[in-house]
N, C-alpha and C positions, 0 to 999 in steps of 0.2 A: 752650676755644679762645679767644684774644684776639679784638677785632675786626680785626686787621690781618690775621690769620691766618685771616679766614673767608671762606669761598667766592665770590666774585661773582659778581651774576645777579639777577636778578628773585626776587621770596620766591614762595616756594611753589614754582618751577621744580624738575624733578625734575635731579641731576647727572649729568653728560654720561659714560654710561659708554659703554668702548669691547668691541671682541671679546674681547680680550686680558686686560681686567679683571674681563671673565666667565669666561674659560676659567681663569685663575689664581684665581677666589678658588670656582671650584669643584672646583678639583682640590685644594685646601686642604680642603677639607668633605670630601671622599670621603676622603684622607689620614687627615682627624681621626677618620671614622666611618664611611667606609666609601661605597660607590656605590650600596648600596642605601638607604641615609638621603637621600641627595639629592634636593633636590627644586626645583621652580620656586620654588614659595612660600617657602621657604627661603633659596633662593640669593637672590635677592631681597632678602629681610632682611639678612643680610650684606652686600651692596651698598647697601642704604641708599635702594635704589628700589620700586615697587611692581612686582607682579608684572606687569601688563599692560603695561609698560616693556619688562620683561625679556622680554615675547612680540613684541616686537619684532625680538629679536635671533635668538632659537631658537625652535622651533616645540613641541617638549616636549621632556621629559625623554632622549628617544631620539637626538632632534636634539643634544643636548647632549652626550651620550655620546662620538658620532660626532665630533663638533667636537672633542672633549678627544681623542681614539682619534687622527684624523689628524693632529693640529697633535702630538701626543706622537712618532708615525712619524716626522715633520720631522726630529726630534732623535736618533733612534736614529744611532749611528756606522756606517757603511758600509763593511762589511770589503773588504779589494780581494779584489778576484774573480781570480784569476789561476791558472793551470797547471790540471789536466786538471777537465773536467767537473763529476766525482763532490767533488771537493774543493774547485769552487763550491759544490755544492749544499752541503755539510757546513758552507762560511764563511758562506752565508745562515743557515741553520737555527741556526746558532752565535749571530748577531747580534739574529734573530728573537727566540731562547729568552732572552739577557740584557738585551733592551730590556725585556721581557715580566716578566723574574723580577727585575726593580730595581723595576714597576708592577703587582704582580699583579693587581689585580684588572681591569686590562686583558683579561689571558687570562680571567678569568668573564667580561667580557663579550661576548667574542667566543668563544664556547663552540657557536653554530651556526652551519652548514655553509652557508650562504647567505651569512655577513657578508662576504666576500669579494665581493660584488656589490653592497656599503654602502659600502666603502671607497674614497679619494682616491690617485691614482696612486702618488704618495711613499708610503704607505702601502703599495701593491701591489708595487715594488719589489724587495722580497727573492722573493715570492710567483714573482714573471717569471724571477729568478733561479734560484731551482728547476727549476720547471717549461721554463724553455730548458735548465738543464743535464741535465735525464733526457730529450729528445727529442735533445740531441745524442749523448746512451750510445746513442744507439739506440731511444728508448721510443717507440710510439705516443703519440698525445695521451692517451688514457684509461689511459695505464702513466702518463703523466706527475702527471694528475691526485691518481693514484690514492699514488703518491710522496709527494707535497704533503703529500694528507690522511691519509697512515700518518706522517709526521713530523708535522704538526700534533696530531694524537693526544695522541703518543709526548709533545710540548715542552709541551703544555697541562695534560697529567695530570704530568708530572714537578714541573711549575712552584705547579699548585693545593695538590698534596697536601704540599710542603714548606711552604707557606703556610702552609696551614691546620694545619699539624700547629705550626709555632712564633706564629699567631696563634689562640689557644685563644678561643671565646666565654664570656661569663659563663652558666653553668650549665650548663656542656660537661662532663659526669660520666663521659666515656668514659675508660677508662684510656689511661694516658701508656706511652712505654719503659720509665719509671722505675719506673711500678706490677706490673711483669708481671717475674715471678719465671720467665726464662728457664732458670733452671738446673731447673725441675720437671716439664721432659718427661718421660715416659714411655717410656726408651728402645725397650723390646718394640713400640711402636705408632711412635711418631717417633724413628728412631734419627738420622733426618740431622739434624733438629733439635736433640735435646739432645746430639749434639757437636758442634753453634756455639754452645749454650746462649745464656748469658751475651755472648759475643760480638756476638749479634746485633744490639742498638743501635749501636754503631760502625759495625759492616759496613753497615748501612742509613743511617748520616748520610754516609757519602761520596758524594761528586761521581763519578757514574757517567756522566753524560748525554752527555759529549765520546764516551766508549768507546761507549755504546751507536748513538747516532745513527752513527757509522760503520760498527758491526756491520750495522745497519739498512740503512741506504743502499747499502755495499756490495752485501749480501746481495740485496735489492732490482733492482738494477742487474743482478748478473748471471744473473738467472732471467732479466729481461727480455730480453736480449740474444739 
């Protein structure tokens, strides 16, 4: 770096970082390796500060999560809510599960049943949009609840397992679609199976989640009623 080009300030002074210069250079680290390598002492290093700086800004590694989780909701697109109920609840759930599966490992973090009482209103948003659209079907609160956390389920497990199955760790020895010789069922014991044999890789990489969360929701809605 030239001297024209160098910082000013007092030497030794630590650089003035801001919210924003934490929350982006640690969602860069999670990107590169993930959210469970993240760390204070870490992020830190990459900012070019010391860590007792950085505990300035967030309180641990939890606090940090949080901070990336809310300011990320900020951004998720906001479907318009419009015509009956049930096809609210579907445009939330829709927008939830694609902000979710562009960030997965947002969904690992938010894998227990309490983070709903961690999170910042924007974040809550879609969450009110559900839960008002199954009390206006008709639902009690605890049908309403109960809605929520069967599509939350449903969009976290849809989202993890496509993840994880196209981000393989190193010395992940589990077999792949490609290793598993679907055509060797044994029809006498699996007849449904080996007549989709082969098949079965395709029919499991399709985008099923639109059809099912409606199956669902519907289904759902009109027991309640």
């Amino acid at each position: 770096m030239s001297p024209s080009a160098a910082p000013q300030g007092r030497t030794g002074r630590p650089p003035v970082t801001s919210r924003a210069q934490i929350l982006d250079s640690a969602r860069q680290l999670i990107d590169q390796d993930g959210w469970e390598k993240l760390t204070i002492r870490r992020l830190a290093a990459e900012l070019g500060i010391g860590a007792t700086t950085l505990y300035h800004h967030v309180r641990d590694k939890e606090d940090l999560l949080l901070l990336l989780l809310n300011a990320y909701a900020e951004q998720i697109p906001r479907p318009e809510l419009t015509g009956e109920p049930g096809d609210r609840i579907v445009a939330a759930a829709t927008a939830l599960h694609d902000g979710l599966a562009a960030w997965p490992w947002a969904a690992e973090v938010l894998t227990a049943d309490g983070f709903v009482g961690l999170l910042g209103e924007p974040a809550l948003e879609l969450v009110e949009t559900i839960v008002a659209g199954a009390v206006d079907c008709g639902c009690t609160p605890a049908q309403a609840v109960d809605l929520f956390r069967g599509i939350w389920y449903y969009t976290v497990g849809e989202i993890l397992v496509r993840s994880h199955s196209d981000r393989r760790r190193p010395g992940d020895d589990r077999p792949r679609y490609s290793d598993i010789d679907f055509g060797s069922f044994d029809a006498s014991r699996l007849p449904h199976l080996a007549a989709i044999g082969e098949q079965w890789p395709d029919l499991a990489a399709r985008n099923t989640y639109p059809e099912g969360l409606r199956a669902f929701v519907g289904g759902f809605l009109s027991k309640a009623r």
